[in-house]
N, C-alpha and C positions, 0 to 999 in steps of 0.2 A: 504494500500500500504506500502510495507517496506520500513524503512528508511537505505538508502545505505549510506546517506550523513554525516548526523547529528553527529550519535554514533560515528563514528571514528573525525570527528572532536574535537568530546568533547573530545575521549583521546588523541589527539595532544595536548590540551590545558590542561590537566593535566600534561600530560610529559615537556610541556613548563613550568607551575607553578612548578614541583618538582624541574626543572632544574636552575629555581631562586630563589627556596628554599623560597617561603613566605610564613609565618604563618597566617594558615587561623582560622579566631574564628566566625563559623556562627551560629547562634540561632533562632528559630523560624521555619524551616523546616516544623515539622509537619504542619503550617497552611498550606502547600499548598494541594489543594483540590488531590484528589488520582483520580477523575472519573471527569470529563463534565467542563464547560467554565469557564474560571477567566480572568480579566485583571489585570495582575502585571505591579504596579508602582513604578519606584524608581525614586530618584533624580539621578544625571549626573553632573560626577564629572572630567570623563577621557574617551578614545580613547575608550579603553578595558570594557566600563561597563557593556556591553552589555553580554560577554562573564563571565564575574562573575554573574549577575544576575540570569545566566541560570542554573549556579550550583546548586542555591539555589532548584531547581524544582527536580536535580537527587535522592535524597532520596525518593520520590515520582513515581521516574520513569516517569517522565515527562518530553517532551520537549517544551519551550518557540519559540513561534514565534515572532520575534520585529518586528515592526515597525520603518522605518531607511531609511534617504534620499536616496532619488532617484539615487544620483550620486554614491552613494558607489554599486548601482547594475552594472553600467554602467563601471567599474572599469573593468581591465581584467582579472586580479586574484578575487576579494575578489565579482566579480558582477556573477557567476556563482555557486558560492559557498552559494551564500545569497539567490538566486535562488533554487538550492536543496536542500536548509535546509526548504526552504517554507516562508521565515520572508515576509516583504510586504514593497512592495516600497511606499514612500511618496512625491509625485509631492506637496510641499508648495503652488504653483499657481495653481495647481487643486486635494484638496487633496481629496473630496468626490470619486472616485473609490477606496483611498486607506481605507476607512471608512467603505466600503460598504464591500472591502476585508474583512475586519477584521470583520467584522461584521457577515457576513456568517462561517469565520473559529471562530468565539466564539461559533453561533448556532450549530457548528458540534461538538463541546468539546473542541476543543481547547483554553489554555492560549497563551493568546497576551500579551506583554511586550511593556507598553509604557515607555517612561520619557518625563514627562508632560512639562516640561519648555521647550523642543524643542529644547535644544542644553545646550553645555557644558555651565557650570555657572563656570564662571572664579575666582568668588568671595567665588567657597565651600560654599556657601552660597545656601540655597531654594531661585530663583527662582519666579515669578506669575507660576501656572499650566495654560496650557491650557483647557479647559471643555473638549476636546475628548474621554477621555478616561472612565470619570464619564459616557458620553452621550453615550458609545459604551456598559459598564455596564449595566444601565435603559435598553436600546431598547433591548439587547439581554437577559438580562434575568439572568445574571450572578455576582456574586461576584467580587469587589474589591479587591485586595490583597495589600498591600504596605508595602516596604520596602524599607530600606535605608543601603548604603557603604559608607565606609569609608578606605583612605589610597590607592585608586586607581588610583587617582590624580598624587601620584608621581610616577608611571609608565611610563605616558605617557598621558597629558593634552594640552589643550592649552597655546601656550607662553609658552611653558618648553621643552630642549630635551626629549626624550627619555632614560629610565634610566632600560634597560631590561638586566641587569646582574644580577649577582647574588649580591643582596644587602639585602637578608635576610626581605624583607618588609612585618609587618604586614598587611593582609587585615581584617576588620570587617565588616561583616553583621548581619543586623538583621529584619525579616520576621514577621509582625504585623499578625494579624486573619483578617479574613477575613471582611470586610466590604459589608453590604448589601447593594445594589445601588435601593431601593425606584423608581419606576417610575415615583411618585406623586412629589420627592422632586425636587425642582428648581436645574438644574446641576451645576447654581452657585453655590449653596448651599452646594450642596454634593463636588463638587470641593473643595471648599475651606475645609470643614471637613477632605478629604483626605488629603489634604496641611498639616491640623495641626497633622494628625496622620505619615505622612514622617518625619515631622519636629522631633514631638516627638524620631521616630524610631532614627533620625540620630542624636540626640544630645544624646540616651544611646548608639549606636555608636562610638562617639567621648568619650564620658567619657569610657567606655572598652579599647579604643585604649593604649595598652602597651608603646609609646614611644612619646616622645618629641621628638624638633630641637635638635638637637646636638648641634649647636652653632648659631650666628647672620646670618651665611650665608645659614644655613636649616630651615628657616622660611618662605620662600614661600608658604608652601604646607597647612598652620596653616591659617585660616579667620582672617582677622582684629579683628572681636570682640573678639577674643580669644588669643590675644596677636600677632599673626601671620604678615606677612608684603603682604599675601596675597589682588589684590583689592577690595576696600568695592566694596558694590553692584555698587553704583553709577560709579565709576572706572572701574567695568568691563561692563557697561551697555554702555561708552563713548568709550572703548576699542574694544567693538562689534559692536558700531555703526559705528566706524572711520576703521574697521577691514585691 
């Protein structure tokens, strides 16, 4: 079935990225499969992840379906459009139809796009993963893919304006090989191996990254551990729960 939706979205979203002028530095492209099923994993870090993520599959000529709450379909702009791109709604109090979704669109060839922590991590920081996405790998039969951004955060995150001028903002990704998802191996297992190859991806991520805070007052966007005035885990974990 042709896609009507998709392709012209993606060139909105280039015309919107040339029109604030960010500098994109992506690496790893090739690992994405050119034929049959992947699940791509990145961390989530801002609003917009989802629509970077997808970039990373056009060298390939490939389009990502996400995985993505429920309520963003139910929207009246952004729930019709999430609709004909094909992505898959996620009910959190019943998510096994969105499992099974995805699960069948991996058996057809299709790349699903999870981010395994299940919501923005406030702290820039990894996150625990969820197992779904190791567990949707195993059963369908398909490759792990993982990759991690950087610098999308100050787009447009939680707890920060929106900052969609033109401010010149580096973006980095970088797109790990593929990871074989084992039926045999425990999906904690494999979960967690996935965790440390995100991790891996997004701290040469961060070191790539061309620019520091400017001053005391552009340190938000930088993790605690790294000098940044961003909250530690624990902080954004008290932040989420008190939301």
């Amino acid at each position: 079935m042709a896609e009507l939706v998709y392709p012209p979205v993606i060139g909105v979203a280039r015309t919107m990225f040339k029109a604030l002028d960010l500098r994109f530095d992506i690496k790893g492209t090739e690992n994405v499969p050119r034929t049959g099923g992947a699940v791509l994993v990145s961390n989530h870090i801002g609003y917009l992840d989802f629509v970077f993520c997808g970039l990373t599959a056009r060298p390939a000529k490939r389009l990502v379906r996400f995985m993505a709450k429920e309520s963003v379909f139910r929207h009246k702009v952004s729930g019709p459009l999430m609709r004909a791109m094909k992505h898959i709604p996620v009910d959190r109090a019943a998510g096994m139809d969105a499992y099974k979704h995805a699960l069948r669109a991996l058996r057809s060839g299709e790349i699903i796009g999870v981010f395994p922590e299940a919501t923005i991590s406030r702290s820039f920081t990894l996150k625990n993963f969820k197992s779904g996405a190791a567990r949707l790998a195993q059963e369908a039969g398909v490759p792990l893919l993982p990759m991690a951004l950087w610098g999308t955060q100050r787009l447009w995150t939680k707890g920060q304006k929106r900052a969609l001028g033109r401010h010149h903002y580096p973006i980095t990704m970088r797109v790990g090989e593929p990871m074989e998802a084992d039926p045999t191996e425990p999906s904690d297992t494999l979960t967690e191996r996935l965790r440390g190859r995100v991790q891996e991806l997004l701290e040469a991520a961060q070191r790539a990254y061309p620019v520091r805070p400017k001053g005391p007052d552009d340190t938000w966007w930088v993790p605690a551990h790294l000098g940044g005035t961003a909250p530690t885990p624990a902080e954004a974990l008290a932040l989420d729960r008190g939301r």
